[in-house]
C-alpha positions in Angstrom: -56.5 24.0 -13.1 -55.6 26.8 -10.1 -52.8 28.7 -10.9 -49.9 27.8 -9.2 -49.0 29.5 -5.7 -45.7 31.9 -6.2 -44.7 33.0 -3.0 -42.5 36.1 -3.2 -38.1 35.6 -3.3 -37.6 34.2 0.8 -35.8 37.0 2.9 -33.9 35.4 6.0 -32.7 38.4 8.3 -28.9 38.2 9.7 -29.4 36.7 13.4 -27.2 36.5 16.2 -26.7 32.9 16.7 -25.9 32.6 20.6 -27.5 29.0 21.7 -25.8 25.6 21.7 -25.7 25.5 18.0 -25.3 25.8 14.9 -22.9 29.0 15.4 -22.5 31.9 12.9 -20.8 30.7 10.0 -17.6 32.7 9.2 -17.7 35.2 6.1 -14.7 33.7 4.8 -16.5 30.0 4.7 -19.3 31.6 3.0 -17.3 33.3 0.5 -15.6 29.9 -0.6 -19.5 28.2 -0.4 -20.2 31.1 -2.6 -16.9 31.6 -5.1 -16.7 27.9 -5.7 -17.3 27.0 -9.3 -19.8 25.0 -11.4 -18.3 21.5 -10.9 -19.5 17.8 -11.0 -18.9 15.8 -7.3 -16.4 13.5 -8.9 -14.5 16.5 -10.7 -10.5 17.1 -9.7 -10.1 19.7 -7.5 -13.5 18.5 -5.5 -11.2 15.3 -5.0 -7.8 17.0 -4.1 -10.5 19.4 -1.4 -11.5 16.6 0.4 -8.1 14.3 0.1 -7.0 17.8 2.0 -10.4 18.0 4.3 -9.4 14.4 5.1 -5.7 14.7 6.3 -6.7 18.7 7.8 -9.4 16.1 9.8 -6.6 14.0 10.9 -4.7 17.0 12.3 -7.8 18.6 14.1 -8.8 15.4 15.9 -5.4 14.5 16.5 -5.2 11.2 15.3 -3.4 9.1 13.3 -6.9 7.1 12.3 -7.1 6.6 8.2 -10.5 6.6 8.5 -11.4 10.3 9.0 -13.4 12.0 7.2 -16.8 13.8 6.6 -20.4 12.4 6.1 -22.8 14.5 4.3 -25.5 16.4 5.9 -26.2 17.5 9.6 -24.2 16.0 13.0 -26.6 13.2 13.1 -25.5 11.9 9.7 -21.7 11.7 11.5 -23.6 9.9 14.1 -26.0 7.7 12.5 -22.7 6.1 10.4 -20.5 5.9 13.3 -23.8 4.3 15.4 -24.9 1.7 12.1 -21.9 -0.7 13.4 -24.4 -1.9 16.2 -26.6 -4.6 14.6 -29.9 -6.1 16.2 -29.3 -7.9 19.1 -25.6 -6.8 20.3 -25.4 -5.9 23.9 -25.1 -1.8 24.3 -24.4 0.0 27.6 -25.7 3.7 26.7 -25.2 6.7 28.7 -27.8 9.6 29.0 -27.4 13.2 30.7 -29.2 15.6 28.3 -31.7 15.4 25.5 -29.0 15.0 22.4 -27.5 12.0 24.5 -30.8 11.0 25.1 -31.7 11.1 21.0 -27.9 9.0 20.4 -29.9 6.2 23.1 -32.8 6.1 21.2 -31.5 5.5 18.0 -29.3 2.7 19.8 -32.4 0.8 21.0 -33.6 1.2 17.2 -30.3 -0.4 15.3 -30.0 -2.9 18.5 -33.6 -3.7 18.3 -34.4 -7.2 16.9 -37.1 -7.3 14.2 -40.0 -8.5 16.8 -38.5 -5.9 19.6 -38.8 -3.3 17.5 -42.6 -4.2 16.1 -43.3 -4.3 19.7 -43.0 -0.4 19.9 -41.4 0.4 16.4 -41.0 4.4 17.5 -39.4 3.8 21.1 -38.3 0.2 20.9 -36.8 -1.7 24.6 -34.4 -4.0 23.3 -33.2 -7.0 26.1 -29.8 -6.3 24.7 -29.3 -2.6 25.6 -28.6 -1.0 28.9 -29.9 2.5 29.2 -28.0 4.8 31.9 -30.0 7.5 33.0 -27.5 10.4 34.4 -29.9 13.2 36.0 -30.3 16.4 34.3 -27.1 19.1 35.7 -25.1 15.8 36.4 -22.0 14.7 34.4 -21.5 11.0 33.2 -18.4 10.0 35.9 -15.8 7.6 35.1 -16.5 5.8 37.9 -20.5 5.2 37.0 -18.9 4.0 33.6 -16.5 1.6 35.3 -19.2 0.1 37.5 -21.5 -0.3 34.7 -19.4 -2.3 32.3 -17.6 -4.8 34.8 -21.2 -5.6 35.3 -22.6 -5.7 31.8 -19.8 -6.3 29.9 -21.0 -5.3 26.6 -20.0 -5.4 22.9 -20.4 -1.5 22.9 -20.7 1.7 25.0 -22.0 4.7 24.2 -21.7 8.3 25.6 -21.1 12.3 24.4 -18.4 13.6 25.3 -20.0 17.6 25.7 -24.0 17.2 26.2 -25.6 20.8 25.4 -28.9 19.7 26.2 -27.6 20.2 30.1 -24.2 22.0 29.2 -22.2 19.1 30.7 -18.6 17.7 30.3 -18.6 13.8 30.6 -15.4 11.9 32.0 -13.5 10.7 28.7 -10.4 9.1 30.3 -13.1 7.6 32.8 -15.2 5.9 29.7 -11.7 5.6 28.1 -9.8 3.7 30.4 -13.7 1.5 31.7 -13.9 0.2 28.1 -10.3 -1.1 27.6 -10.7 -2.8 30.6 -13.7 -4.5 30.3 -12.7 -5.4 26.2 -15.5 -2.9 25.0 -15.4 -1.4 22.1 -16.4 2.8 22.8 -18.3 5.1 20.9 -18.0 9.4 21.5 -20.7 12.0 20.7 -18.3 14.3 20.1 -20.4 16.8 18.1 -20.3 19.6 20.7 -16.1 19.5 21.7 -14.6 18.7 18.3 -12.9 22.2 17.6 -13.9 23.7 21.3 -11.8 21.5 23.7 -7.9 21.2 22.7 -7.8 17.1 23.0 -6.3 14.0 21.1 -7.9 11.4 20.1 -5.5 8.5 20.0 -4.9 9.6 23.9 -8.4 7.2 24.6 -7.4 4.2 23.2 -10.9 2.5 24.6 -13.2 4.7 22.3 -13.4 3.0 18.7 -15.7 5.6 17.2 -16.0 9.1 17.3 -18.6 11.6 15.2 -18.6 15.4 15.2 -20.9 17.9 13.8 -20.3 20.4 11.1 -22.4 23.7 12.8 -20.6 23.9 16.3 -16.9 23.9 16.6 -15.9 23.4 13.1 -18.4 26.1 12.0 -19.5 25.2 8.3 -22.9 25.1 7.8 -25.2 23.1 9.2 -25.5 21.2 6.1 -22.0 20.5 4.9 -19.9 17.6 6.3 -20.0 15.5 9.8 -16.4 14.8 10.4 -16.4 11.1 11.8 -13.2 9.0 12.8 -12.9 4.8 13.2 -10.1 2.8 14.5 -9.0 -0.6 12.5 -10.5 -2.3 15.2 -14.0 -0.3 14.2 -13.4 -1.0 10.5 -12.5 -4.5 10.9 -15.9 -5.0 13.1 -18.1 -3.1 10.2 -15.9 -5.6 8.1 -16.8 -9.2 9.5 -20.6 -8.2 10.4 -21.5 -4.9 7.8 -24.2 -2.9 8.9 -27.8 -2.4 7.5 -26.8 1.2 5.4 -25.5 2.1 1.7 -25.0 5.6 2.3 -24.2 5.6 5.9 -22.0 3.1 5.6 -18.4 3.6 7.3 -16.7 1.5 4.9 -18.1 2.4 1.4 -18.6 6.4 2.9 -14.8 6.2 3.2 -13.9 5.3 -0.5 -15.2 9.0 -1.7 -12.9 10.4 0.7 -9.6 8.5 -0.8 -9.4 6.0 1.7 -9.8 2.0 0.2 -8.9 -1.3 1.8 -7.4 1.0 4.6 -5.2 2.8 2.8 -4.9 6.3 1.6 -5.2 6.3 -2.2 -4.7 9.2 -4.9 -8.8 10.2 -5.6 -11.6 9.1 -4.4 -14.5 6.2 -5.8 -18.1 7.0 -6.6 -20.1 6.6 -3.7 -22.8 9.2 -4.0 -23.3 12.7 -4.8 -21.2 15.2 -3.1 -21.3 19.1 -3.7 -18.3 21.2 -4.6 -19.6 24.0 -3.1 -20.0 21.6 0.9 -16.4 20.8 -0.3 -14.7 23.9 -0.5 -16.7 25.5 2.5 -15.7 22.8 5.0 -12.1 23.2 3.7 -12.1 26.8 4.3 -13.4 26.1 7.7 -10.9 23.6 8.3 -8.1 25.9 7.7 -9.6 28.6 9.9 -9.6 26.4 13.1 -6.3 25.1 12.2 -4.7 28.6 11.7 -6.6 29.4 14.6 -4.7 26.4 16.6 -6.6 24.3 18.2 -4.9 24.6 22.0 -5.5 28.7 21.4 -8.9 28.4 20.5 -9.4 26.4 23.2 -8.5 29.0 25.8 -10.0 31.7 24.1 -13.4 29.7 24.7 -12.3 29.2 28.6 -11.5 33.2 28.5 -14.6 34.5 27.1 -16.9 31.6 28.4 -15.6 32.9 31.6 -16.7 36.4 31.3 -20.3 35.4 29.9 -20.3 33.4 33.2 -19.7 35.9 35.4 -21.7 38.8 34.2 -25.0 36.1 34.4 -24.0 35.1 37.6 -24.0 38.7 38.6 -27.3 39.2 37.2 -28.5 36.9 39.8 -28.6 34.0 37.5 -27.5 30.3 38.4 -25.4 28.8 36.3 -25.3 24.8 36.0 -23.2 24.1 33.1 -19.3 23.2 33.1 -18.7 23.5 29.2 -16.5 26.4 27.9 -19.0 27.3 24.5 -22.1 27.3 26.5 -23.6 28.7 29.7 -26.6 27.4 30.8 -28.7 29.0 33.5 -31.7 29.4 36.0 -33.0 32.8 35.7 -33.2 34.7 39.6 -36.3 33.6 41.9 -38.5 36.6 40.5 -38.3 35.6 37.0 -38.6 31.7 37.8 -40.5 29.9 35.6 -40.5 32.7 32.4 -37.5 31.4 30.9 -39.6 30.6 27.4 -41.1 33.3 27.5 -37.5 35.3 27.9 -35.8 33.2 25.1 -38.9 34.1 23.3 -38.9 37.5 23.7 -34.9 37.6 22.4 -35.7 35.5 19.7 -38.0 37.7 18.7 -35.7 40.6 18.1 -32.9 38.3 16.3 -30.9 37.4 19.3 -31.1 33.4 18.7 -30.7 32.3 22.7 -32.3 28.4 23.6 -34.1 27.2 26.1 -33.2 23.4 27.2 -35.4 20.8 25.1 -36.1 18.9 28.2 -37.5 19.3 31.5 -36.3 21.5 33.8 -36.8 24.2 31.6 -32.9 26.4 31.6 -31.9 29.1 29.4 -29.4 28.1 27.3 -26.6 30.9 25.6 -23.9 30.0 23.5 -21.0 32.2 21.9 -20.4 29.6 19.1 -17.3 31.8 17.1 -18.4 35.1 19.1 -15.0 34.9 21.1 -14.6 38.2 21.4 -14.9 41.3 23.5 -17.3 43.0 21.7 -19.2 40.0 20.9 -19.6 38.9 24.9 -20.2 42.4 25.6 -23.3 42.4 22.7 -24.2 39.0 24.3 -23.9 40.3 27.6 -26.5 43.4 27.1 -28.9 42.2 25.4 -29.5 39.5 27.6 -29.4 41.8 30.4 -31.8 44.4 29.0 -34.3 41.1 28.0 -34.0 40.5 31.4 -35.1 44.0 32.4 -38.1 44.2 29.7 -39.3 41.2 32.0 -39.3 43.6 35.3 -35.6 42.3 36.3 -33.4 45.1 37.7 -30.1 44.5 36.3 -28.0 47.5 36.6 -26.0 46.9 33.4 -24.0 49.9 33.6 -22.2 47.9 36.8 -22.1 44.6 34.6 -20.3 46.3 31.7 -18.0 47.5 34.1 -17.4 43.8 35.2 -16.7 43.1 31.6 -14.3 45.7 31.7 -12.4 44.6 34.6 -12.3 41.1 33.2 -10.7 42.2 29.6 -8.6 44.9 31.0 -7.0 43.0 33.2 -6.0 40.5 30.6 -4.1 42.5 28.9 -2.0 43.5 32.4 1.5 42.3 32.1 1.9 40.1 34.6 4.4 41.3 37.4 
């Protein structure tokens, strides 16, 4: 026998995290990952920590929805258990503006896709029954597109995200809203990029059914902790009379662990599967931070700072296409066209974790995921500037830190 291959202890530098996601996680949600105690997933205080997670959920969406809680694992868990109510052959109307929107369609046309659709072209299926609504890159999904589509599809569902960071675009939620309880369809919301970024309510869109978030953007946890996801009765009642082809994605039997039975809250939660005290007590920490934070006030201070990010690019030369308040994404000026790869690249290289877009055109993508303040725009700020400059750029970033300064000092000028 070969000896086995040790590879020496894995040393993962400290990055600045500034793309669409995940964020930096907070030191005081890695301390409670880290202080947490040796426990079993079924042990008290894991219990009590997500009874609390649950009704801290409740607050941060703003609903009064009993079922809210968290799925394990990544934002696609969240959406893959909000998306298994669809069943093979129910009609969907599914709108795409980005690539993560573009991801939610696809695994649409897999859970709509009947059994011979789906051996037809088992890795990008065409169900008959889905309607795929193709919003051009730099465009956001209108309420008005959303109205014409579903008086003339009518369908059973309709899909769309609410913030779409593969083109940093805000889509119309009143306009989806207000289509679907109109036309008797039952919405679903990619909400994975504005939970715990945009101050909003969810019981204020009565038309949207489901909703699933992420746990590595707005919430700021991990990446690997817990996908907060929230259903209406009329949701739950559907997944009731039809189920859905999961165990552990599962809306209904998800939602026993959390305390929540026969619609009801009840005192502890019921096996479902393994959960980890340490994903508890880090997503409640998190939870509390945005919440003491408050979510209207955190919401402006991503306008605030989003806004300064925006205009030191701009001044740069840079184009900005994006509408969203955690994420700028830009063309680089006519002399660097075409390099933006190779920029992200270069600032990836030297720990400054920038994106480009996943899908054609190619955009740089920046993000100050929890870096909402001065000094964090201002580190953002320069070292995209000098990037741009190690390219051949000319960015005279002694005048754009003087822009910085105008834009902070003059917030804190009393107003007259």
């Amino acid at each position: 026998m070969t000896e086995p291959m040790i590879f020496p202890s894995l040393e993962i530098p400290e990055t600045l995290a500034a793309g669409p996601g995940p964020g930096n996680t907070d030191p005081r949600v890695l301390q409670a990952f880290a202080n947490t105690g040796l426990a079993d997933h079924m042990q008290a205080d894991v219990l009590r920590g997500m009874i609390e997670c649950k009704q801290m959920l409740r607050d941060l969406w703003g609903t009064s929805n009993t079922y809210t809680y968290g799925v394990g694992g990544t934002g696609f868990s969240g959406l893959d258990c909000m998306l298994n109510a669809i069943l093979p052959g129910d009609s969907v109307v599914a709108f795409q503006n980005g690539t993560f929107s573009g991801i939610d369609a696809m695994t649409i046309r897999m859970k709509a896709a009947t059994r011979a659709e789906l051996a037809a072209d088992a890795m990008n299926p065409q169900p008959a029954s889905v309607t795929v609504i193709d919003v051009p890159h730099g465009e956001s999904v209108s309420g008005k597109l959303v109205e014409q589509v579903l008086a003339e599809k009518k369908p059973k569902w309709a899909f769309m995200a609410h913030w779409e960071t593969g083109s940093g675009r805000i889509n119309d939620l009143k306009g989806f809203s207000d289509a679907c309880v109109k036309h008797g369809v039952m919405g679903l919301i990619d909400a994975v990029s504005s939970l715990g970024i945009e101050d909003f309510s969810i019981d204020d869109y009565p038309g949207v059914a489901g909703w699933a978030s992420c746990p590595q953007k707005g919430v700021l946890c991990l990446p690997l902790t817990y996908a907060p996801v929230s259903f209406t009765d009329s949701y739950i009642q559907t997944v009731r009379e039809n189920g859905c082809h999961s165990y552990v994605h599962n809306p209904i039997l998800e939602a026993r662990h959390w305390g929540i039975v026969d619609g009801e809250d009840v005192a502890a939660g019921t096996y479902h599967r393994t959960h980890s005290g340490y994903a508890v007590a880090a997503f409640h920490e998190a939870l509390r931070i945005t919440l003491q934070h408050g979510r209207a006030q955190k919401a402006r201070d991503y306008a605030f700072h989003e806004k300064a990010l925006r205009d030191a690019v701009t001044a740069m030369g840079c184009d900005v296409t994006s509408n969203m308040t955690s994420l700028v994404v830009l063309n680089l000026p006519g002399d660097l066209a075409g390099r933006e790869k190779e920029l992200v690249g270069n600032c990836r290289a030297v720990g400054f974790g920038i994106w480009p877009t996943l899908s054609e055109p190619v955009q740089v993508r920046i993000g100050i995921l929890n870096q909402i303040t001065p000094a964090a725009i201002t580190d953002i700020v320069n070292r995209f500037g000098k990037a741009m400059n190690d390219m051949g750029a000319n960015v005279d970033l002694e005048a754009i830190n003087a822009l910085l300064d105008q834009h902070y000092t003059a917030a804190l000028e009393p107003a007259e």
